[in-house]
BAMIZA-948928 format. One line per 3 residues: number of its first residue (from 1); their letters; for each residue x, y, z of N, C-alpha, C. Coordinates in steps of 0.1 Angstrom, whole numbers, always signed. Layout:
REM residues N
NUM) A) X,Y,Z,X,Y,Z,X,Y,Z | ...
This chain:
REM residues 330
1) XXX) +801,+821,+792,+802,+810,+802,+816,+807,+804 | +826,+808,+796,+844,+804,+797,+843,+816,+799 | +840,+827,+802,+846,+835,+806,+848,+837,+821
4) XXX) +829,+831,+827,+830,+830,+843,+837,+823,+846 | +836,+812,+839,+845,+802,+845,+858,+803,+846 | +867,+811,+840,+881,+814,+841,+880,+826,+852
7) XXX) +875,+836,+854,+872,+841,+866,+872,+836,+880 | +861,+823,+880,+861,+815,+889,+869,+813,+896 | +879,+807,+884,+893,+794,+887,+896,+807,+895
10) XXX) +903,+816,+886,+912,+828,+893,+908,+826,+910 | +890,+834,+907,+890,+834,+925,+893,+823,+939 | +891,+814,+929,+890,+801,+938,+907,+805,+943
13) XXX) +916,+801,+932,+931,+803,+938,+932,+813,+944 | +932,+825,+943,+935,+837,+951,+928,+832,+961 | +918,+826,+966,+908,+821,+983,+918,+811,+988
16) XXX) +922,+807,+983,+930,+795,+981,+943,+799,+988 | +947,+805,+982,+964,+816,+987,+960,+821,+997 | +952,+832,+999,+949,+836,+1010,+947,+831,+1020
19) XXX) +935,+817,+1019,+936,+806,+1030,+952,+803,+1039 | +956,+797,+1025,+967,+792,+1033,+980,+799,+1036 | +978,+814,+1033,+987,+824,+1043,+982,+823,+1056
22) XXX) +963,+823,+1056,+959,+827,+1072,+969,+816,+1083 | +965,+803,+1073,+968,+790,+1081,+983,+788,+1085 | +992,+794,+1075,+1004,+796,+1079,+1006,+804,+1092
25) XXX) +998,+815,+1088,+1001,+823,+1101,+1000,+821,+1108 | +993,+808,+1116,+983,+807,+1126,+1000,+800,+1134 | +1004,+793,+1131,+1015,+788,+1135,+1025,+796,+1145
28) XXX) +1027,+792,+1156,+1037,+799,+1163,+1046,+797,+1166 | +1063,+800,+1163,+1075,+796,+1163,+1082,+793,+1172 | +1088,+787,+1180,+1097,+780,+1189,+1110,+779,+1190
31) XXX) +1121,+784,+1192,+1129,+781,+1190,+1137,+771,+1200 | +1143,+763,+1196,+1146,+751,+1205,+1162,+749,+1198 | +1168,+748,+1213,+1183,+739,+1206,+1186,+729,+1215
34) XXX) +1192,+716,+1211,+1193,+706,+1212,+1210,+705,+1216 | +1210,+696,+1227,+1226,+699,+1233,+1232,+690,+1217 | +1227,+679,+1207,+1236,+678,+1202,+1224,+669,+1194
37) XXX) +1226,+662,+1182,+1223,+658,+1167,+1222,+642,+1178 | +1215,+631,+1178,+1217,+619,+1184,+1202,+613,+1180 | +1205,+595,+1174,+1193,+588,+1175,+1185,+590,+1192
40) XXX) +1196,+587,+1200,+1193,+590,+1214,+1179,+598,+1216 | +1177,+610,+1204,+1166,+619,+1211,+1158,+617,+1200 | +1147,+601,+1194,+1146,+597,+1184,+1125,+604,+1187
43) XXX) +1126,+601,+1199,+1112,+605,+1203,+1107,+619,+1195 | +1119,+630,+1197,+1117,+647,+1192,+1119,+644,+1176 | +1125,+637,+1173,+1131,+639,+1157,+1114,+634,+1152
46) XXX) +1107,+623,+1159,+1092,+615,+1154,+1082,+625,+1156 | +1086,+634,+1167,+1078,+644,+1164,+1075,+656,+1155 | +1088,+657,+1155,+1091,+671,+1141,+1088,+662,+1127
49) XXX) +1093,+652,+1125,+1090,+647,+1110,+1077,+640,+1109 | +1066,+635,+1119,+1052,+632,+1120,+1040,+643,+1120 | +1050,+656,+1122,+1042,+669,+1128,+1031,+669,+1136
52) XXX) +1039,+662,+1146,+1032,+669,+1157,+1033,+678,+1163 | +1041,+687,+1161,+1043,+698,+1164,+1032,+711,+1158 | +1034,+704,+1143,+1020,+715,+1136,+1007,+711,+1136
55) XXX) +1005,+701,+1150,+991,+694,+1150,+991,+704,+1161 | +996,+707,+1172,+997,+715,+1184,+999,+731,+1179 | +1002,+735,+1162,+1000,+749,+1164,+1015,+752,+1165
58) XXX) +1021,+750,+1164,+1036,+749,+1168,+1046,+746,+1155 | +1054,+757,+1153,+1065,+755,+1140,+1079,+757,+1153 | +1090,+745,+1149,+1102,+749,+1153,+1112,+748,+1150
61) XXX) +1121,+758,+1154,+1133,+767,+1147,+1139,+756,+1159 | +1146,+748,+1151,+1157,+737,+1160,+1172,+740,+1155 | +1179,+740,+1163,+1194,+744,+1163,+1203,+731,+1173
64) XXX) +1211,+733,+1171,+1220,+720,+1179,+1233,+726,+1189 | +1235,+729,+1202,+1244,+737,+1211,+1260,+731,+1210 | +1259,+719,+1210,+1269,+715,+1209,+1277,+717,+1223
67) XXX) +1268,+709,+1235,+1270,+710,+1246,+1260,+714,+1257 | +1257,+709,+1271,+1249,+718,+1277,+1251,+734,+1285 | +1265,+736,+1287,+1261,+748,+1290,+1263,+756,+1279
70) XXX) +1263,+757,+1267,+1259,+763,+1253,+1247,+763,+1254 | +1238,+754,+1256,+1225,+754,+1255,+1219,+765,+1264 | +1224,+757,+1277,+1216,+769,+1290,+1219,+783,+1286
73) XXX) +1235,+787,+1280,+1236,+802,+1276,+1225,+808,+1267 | +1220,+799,+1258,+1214,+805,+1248,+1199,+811,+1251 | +1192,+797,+1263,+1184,+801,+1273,+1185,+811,+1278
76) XXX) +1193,+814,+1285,+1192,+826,+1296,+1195,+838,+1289 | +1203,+840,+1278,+1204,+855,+1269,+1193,+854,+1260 | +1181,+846,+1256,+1170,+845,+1245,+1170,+846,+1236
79) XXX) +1183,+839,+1237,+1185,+834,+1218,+1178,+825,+1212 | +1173,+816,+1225,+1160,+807,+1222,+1151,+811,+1232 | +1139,+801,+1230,+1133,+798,+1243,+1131,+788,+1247
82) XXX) +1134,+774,+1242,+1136,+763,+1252,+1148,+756,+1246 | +1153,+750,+1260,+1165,+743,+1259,+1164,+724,+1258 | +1172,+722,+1255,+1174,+704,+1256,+1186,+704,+1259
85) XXX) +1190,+694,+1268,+1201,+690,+1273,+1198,+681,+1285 | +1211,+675,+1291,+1212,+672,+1308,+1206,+679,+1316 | +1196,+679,+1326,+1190,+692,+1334,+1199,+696,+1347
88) XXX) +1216,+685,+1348,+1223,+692,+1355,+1226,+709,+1350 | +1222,+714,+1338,+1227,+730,+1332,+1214,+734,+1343 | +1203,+733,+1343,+1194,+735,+1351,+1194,+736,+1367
91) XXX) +1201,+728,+1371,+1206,+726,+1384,+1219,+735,+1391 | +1228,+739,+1381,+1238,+745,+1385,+1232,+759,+1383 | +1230,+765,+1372,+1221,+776,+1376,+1212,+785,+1387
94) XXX) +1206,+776,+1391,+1190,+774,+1401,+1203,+777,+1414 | +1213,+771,+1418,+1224,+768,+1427,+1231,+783,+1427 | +1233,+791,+1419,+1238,+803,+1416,+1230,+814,+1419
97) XXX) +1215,+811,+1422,+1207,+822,+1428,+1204,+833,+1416 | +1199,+826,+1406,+1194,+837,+1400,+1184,+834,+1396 | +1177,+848,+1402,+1163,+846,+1402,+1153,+843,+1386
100) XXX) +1154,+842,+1376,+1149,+842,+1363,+1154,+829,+1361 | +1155,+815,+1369,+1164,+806,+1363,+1155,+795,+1357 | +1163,+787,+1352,+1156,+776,+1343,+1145,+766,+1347
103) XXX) +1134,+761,+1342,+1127,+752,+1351,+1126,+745,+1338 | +1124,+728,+1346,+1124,+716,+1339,+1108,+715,+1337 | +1104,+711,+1325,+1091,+702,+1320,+1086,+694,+1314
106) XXX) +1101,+690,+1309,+1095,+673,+1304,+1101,+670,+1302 | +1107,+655,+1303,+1120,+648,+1306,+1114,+640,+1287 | +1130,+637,+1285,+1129,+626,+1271,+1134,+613,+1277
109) XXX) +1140,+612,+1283,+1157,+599,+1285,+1152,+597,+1298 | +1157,+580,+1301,+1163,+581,+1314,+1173,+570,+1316 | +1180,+569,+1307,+1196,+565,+1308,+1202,+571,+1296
112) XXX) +1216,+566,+1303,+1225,+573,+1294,+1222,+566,+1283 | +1230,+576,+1272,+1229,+571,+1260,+1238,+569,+1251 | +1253,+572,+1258,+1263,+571,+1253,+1269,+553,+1254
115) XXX) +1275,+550,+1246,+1281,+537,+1241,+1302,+540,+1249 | +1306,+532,+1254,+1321,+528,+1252,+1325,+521,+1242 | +1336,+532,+1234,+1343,+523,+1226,+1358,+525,+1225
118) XXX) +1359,+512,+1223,+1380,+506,+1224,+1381,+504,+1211 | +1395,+509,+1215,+1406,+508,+1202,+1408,+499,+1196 | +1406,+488,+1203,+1405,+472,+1200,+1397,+462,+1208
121) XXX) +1393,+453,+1193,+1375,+443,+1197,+1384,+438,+1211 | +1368,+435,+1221,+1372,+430,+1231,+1356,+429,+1233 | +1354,+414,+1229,+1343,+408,+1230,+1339,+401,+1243
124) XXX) +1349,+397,+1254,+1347,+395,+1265,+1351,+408,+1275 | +1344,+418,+1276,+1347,+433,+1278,+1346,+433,+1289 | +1354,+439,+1299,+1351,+440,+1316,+1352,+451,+1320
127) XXX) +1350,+456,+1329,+1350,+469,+1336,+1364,+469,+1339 | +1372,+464,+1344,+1388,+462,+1349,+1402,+461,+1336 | +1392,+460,+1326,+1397,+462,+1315,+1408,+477,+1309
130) XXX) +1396,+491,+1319,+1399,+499,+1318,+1410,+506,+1322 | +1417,+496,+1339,+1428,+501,+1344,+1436,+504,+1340 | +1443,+518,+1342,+1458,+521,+1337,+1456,+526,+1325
133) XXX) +1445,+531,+1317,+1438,+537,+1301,+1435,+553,+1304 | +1431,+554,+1289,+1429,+567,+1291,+1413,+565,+1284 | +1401,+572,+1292,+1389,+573,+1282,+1387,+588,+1281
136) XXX) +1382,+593,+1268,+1379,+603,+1262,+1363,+603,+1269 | +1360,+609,+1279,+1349,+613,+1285,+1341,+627,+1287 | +1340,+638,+1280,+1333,+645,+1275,+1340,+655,+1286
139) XXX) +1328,+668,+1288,+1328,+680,+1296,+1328,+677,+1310 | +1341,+678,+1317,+1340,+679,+1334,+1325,+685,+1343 | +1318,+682,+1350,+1303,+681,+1350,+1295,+685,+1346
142) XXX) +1293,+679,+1329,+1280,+675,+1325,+1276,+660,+1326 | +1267,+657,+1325,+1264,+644,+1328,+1267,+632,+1325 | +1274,+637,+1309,+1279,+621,+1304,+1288,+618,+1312
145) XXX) +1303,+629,+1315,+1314,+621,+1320,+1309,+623,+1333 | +1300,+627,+1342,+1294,+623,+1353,+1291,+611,+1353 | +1284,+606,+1349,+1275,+594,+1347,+1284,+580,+1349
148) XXX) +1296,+587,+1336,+1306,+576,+1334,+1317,+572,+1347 | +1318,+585,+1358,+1322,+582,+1369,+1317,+575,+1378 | +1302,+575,+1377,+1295,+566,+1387,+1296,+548,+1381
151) XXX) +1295,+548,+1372,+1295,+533,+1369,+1309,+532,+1365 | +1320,+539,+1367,+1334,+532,+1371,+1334,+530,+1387 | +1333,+538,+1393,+1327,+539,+1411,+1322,+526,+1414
154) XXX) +1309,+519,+1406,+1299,+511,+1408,+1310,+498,+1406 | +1319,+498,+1397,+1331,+484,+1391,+1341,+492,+1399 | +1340,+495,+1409,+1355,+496,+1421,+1365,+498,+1409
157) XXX) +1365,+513,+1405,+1377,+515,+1394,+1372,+531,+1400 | +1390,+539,+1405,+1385,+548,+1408,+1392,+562,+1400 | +1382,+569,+1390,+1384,+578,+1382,+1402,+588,+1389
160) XXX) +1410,+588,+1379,+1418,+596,+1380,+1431,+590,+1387 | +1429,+576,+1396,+1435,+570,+1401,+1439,+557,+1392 | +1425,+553,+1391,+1427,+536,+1381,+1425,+538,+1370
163) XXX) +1423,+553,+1365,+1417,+553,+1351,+1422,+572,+1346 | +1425,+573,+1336,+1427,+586,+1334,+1409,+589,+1325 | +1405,+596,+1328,+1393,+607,+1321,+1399,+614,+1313
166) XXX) +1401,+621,+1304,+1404,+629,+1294,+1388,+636,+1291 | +1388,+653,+1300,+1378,+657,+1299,+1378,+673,+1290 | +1393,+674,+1284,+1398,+684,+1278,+1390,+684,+1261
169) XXX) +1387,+677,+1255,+1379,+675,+1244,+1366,+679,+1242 | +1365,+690,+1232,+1347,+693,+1235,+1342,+683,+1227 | +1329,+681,+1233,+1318,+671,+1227,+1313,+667,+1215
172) XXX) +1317,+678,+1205,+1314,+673,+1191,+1327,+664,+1186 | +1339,+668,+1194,+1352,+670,+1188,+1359,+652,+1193 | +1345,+649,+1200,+1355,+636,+1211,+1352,+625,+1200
175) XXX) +1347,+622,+1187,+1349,+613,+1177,+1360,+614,+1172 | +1363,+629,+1160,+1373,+630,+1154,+1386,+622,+1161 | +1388,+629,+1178,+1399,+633,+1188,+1402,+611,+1188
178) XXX) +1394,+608,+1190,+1396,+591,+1192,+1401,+584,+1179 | +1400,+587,+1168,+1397,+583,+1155,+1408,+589,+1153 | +1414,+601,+1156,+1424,+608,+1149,+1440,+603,+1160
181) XXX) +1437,+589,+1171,+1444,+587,+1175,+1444,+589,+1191 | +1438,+597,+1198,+1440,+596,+1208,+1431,+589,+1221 | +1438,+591,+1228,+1430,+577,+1242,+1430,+564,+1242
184) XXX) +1425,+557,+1246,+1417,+542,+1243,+1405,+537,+1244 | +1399,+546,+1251,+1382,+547,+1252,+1377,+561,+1248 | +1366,+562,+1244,+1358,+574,+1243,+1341,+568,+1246
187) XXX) +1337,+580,+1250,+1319,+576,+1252,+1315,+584,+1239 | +1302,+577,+1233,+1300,+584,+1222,+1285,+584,+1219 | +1277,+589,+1219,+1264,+588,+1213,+1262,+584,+1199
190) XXX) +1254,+576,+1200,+1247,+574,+1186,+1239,+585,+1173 | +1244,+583,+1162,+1251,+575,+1157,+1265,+572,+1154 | +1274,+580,+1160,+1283,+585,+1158,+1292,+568,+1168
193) XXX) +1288,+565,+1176,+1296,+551,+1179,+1291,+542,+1170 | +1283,+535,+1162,+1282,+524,+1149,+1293,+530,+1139 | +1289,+546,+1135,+1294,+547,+1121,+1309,+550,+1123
196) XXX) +1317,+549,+1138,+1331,+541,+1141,+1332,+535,+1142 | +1320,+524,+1146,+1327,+510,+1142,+1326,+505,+1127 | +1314,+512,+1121,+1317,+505,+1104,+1325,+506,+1099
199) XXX) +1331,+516,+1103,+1348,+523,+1094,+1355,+515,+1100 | +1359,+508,+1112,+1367,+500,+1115,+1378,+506,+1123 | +1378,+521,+1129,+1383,+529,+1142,+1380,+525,+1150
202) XXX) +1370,+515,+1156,+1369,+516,+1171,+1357,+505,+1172 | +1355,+502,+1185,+1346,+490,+1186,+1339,+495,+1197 | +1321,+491,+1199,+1313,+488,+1210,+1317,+481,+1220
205) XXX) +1320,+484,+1231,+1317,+468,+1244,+1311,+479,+1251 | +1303,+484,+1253,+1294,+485,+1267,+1289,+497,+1262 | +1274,+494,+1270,+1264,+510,+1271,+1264,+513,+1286
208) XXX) +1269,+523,+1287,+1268,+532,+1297,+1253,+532,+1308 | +1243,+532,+1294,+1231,+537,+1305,+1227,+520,+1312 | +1231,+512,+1301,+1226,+496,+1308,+1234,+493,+1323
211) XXX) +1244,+502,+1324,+1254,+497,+1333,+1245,+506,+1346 | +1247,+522,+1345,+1244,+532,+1354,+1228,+527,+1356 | +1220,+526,+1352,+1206,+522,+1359,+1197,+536,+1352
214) XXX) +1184,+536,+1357,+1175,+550,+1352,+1180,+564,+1361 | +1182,+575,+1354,+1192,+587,+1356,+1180,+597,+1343 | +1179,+609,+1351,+1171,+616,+1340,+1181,+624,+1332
217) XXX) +1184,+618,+1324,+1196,+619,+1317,+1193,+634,+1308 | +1183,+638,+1298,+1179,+644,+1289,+1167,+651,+1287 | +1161,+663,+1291,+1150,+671,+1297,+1149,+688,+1291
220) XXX) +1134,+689,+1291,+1132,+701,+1284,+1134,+711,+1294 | +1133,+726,+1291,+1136,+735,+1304,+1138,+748,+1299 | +1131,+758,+1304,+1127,+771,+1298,+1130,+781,+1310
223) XXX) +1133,+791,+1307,+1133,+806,+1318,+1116,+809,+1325 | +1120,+809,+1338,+1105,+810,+1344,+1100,+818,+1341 | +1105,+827,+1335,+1098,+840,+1328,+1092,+834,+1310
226) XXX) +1098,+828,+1308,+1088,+824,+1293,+1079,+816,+1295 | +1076,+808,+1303,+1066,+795,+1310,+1059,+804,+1316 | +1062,+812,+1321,+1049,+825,+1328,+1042,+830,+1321
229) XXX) +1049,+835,+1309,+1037,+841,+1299,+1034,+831,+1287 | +1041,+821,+1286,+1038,+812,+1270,+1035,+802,+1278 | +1022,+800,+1288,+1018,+784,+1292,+1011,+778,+1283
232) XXX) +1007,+784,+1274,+995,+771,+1263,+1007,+769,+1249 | +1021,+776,+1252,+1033,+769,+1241,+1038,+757,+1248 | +1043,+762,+1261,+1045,+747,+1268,+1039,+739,+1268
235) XXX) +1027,+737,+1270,+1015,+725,+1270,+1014,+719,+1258 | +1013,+727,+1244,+1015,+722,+1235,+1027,+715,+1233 | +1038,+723,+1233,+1049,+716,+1229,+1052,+701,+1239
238) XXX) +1048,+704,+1249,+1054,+690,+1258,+1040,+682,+1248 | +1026,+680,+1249,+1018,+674,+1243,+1026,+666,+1233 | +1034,+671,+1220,+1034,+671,+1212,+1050,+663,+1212
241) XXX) +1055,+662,+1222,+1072,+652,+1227,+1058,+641,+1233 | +1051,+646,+1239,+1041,+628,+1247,+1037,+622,+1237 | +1030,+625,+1222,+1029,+621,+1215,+1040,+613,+1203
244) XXX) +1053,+614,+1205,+1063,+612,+1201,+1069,+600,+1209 | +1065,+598,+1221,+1068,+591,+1230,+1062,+580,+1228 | +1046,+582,+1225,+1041,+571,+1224,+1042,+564,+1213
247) XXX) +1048,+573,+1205,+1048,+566,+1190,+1057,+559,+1189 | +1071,+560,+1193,+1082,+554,+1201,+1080,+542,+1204 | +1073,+544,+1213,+1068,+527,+1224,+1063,+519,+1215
250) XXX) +1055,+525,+1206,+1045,+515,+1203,+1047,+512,+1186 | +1058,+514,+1185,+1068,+513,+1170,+1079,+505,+1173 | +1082,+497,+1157,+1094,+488,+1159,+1107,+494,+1152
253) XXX) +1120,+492,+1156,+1131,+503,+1154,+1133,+504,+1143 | +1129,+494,+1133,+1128,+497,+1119,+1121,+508,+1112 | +1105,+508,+1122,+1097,+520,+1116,+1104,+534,+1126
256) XXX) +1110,+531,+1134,+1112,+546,+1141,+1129,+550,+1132 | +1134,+541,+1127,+1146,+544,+1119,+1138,+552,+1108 | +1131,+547,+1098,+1123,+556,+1088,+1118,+570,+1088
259) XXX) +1115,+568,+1101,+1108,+584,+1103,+1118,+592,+1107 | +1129,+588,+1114,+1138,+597,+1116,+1150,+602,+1109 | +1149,+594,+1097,+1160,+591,+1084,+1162,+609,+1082
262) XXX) +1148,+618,+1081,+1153,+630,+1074,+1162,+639,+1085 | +1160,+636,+1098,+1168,+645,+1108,+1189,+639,+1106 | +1188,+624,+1100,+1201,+617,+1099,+1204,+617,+1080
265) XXX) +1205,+629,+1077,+1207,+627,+1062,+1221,+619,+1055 | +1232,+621,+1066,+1242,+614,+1065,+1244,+598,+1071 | +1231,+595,+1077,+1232,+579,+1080,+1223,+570,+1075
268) XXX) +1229,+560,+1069,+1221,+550,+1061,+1210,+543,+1071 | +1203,+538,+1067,+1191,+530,+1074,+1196,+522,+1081 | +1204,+514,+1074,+1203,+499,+1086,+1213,+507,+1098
271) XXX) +1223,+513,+1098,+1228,+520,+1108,+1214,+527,+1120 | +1207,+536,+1115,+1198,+541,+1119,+1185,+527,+1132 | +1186,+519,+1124,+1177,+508,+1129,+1181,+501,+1142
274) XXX) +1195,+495,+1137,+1209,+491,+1146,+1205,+501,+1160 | +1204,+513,+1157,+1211,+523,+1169,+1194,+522,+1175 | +1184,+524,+1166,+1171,+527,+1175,+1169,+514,+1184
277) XXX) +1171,+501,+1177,+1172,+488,+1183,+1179,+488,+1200 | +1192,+492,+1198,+1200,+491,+1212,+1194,+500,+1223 | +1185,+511,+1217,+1180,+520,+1225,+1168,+513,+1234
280) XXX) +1164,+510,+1223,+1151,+501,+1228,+1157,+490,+1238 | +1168,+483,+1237,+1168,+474,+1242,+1171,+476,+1259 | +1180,+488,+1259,+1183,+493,+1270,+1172,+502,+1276
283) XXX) +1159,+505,+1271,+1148,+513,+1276,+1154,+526,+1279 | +1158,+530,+1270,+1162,+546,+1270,+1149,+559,+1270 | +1145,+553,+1264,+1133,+567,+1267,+1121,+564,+1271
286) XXX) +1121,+578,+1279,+1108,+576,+1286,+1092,+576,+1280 | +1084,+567,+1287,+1071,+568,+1284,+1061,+576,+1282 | +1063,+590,+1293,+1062,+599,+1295,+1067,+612,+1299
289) XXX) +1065,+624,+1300,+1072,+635,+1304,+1077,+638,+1317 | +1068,+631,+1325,+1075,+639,+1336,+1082,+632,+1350 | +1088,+644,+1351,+1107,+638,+1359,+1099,+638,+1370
292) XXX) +1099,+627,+1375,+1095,+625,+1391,+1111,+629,+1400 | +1106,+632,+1411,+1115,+638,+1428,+1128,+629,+1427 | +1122,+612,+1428,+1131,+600,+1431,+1140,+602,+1418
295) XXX) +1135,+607,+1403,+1147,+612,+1396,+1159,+620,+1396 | +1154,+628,+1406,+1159,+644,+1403,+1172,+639,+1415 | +1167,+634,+1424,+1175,+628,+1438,+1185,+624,+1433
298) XXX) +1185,+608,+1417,+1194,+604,+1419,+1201,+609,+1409 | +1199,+619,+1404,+1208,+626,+1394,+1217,+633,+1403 | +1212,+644,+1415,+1220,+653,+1425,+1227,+642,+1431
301) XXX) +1229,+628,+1434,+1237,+622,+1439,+1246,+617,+1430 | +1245,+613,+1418,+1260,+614,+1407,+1265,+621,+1405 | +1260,+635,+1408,+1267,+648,+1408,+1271,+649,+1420
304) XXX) +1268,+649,+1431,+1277,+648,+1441,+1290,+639,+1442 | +1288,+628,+1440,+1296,+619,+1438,+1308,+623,+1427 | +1308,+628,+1419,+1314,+633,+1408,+1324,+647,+1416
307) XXX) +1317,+652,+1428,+1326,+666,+1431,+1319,+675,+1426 | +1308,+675,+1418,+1301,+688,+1410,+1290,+694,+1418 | +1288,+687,+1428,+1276,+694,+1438,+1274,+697,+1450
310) XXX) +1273,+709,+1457,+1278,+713,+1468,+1265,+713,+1472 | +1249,+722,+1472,+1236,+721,+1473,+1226,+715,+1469 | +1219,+706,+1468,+1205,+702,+1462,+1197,+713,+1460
313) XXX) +1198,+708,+1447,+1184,+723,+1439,+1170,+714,+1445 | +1160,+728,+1447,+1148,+720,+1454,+1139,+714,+1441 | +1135,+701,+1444,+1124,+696,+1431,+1113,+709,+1430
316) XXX) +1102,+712,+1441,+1095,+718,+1439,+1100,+730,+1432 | +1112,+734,+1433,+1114,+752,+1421,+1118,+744,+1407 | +1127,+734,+1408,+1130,+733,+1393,+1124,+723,+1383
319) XXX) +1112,+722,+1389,+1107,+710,+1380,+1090,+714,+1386 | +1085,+712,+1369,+1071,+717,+1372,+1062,+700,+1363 | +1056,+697,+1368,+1049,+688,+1362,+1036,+689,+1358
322) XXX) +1034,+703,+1354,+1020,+709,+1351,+1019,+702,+1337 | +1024,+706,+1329,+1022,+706,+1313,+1025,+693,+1310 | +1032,+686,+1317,+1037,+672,+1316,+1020,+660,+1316
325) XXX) +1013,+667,+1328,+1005,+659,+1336,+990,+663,+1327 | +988,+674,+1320,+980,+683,+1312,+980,+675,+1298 | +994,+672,+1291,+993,+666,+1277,+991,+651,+1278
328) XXX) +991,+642,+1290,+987,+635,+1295,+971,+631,+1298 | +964,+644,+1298,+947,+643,+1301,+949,+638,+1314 | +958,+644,+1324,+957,+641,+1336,+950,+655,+1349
C-alpha cells in the first residue's frame, strides 16, 4: 500500500508538471516598448503587476525606447510589435507614405504629464517668469516640447524669442543635464521631477498637462500588417490596458502607488503616491481606450503650431477603434 502510494505522489507531480508546461505554453508573447519608465503610464504598470495581461492569454516582453522615434524604429524593423509613445511617431510616418505604417488603438493619457521645474522655489510661479530663461525641453517635435510650445503660445511668451528651448538633450539625459547644472527649467516626468525635488536640485511650479488642456498625449500603435494577422492579440491586449484603466479610476493613489511599486524598484512609496495623487488630480488618464477624431484634430494643431506639420494624417487610416470598442462590450 506505501508502495502505491509513493507511485501516486510521483504521478500526481509529473501531471502536475506537465499541466503547467501546457498552461505556460498556452501564453502568447508580446513584445512592447515603452517610449520611457514613468508613474505617468500607471494604468500599464496595474496591468502587468495585477495580470491582466495573463487573464487575456498574453505574456509581455516590455522594454523602454527611450524616446518616440526609437520606439516607432523598433516598430517598423520588428523588433517589437507594439509601440507606446506620443502618436505624433504615428503621424509623421503615415505623412511619409509608407504603405505598412503604424495604426493607433488605444490611447492611455490625455494630458501631458510632464511637470516644470526651476532652479529656484517660486511659489508664486507665473508663466512670464520664464522670459529671457533657458527651459530644457526635450526632442524638437515630439510632443513634450511640442506641447510645451503651445502653453507658452497660450501665456503670450513666444518660444525662441521670449524664451530659449534647449531641445539638444535626449530624454533620458534632460534630468542628469539640469541637475548637473544646466538651463533653468526642464520638463520632467514623473518620477523623476519629485525625486529632484527631494534631493533639493530643483523645484515643482507647474504641470504642463493642467495648463495645455486634454491632448492625446500617450497611445498604443502597431504595423497594419501585425493588427491584420494578430486581431484577437490586439483585443486582448487593449482589453487588458481597459481593465487597468478601470482599476485606476476606481483606486485611491495610495492603492495604485502599491501595485505599481515593483515596475519603480528605485522609488520609495510615499514618492510613488505623491506622483499618482497629482496625476489624478490633473485627470491624466483616460477612462477608456479610444482616441476619438476631436482628439487627433487637436493634437495635428500643436503640431502645426509647433512648425512640425505640413499634412493632416486622416483619423479614418491612423486610428482604428475596433479593439478599443470590443474590450469595452461595445
Amino acid at each position: 500500500m506505501r508502495k502505491y502510494s509513493i507511485y501516486f505522489t510521483i504521478a500526481t507531480i509529473l501531471m502536475l508538471l506537465i499541466f503547467t508546461g501546457c498552461a505556460k505554453s498556452e501564453y502568447q508573447t508580446v513584445r512592447l516598448s515603452e517610449v520611457t519608465r514613468s508613474v505617468f503610464y500607471a494604468p500599464q504598470y496595474v496591468a502587468l503587476n495585477k495580470g491582466f495581461f495573463e487573464e487575456e492569454g498574453l505574456k509581455i516582453e516590455l522594454t523602454s525606447g527611450q524616446g518616440a522615434d526609437k520606439v516607432m524604429t523598433a516598430v517598423l524593423s520588428d523588433q517589437v510589435d507594439i509601440g507606446f509613445s506620443g502618436p505624433e511617431a504615428a503621424i509623421y510616418v503615415y505623412n511619409e507614405g509608407k504603405e505598412d505604417y503604424a495604426v493607433v488603438f488605444a490611447q492611455l493619457t490625455k494630458r501631458d504629464g510632464s511637470f516644470l521645474v526651476s532652479r529656484n522655489p517660486e511659489p508664486d510661479f507665473k508663466w512670464s517668469n520664464v522670459r529671457g530663461k533657458t527651459i530644457i525641453g526635450g526632442r524638437k517635435g515630439g510632443v513634450p516640447e511640442m506641447t510645451l510650445e503651445y502653453v507658452l503660445k497660450k501665456n503670450n511668451i513666444i518660444p525662441g524669442k521670449d524664451v530659449y528651448i534647449d531641445t539638444s538633450v535626449q530624454f533620458a539625459l534632460m534630468g542628469p543635464a539640469f541637475t548637473g547644472g544646466k538651463g533653468d527649467y526642464v520638463t520632467l516626468f514623473e518620477p523623476v521631477a519629485s525625486a529632484v525635488e527631494k534631493e533639493g536640485k530643483g523645484y515643482i511650479v507647474a504641470s504642463i498637462g493642467a495648463e495645455s488642456g486634454e491632448i492625446p498625449y500617450t497611445a498604443y500603435y502597431a504595423k497594419k500588417s501585425y493588427i491584420e494577422k494578430n486581431k484577437d492579440v490586439i483585443e486582448k491586449f487593449t482589453r487588458a490596458i481597459y481593465k487597468g484603466q478601470k482599476w485606476v479610476e476606481e483606486n485611491s493613489p495610495e492603492e495604485i502607488a502599491k501595485v505599481i511599486q515593483p515596475s519603480f524598484p528605485d522609488s520609495d512609496l510615499d514618492i510613488l503616491t505623491t506622483v499618482a495623487k497629482r496625476y489624478k488630480e490633473i485627470d491624466a488618464w483616460c477612462k477608456d481606450p479610444i482616441m476619438s477624431k476631436e482628439s487627433l484634430e487637436l493634437l495635428q494643431r500643436v503640431m502645426k503650431e509647433a512648425g512640425e506639420l505640413e499634412k493632416e494624417a486622416k483619423y479614418e487610416d491612423l486610428v482604428t477603434t475596433e479593439f478599443a470598442e470590443k474590450s469595452m462590450g461595445k
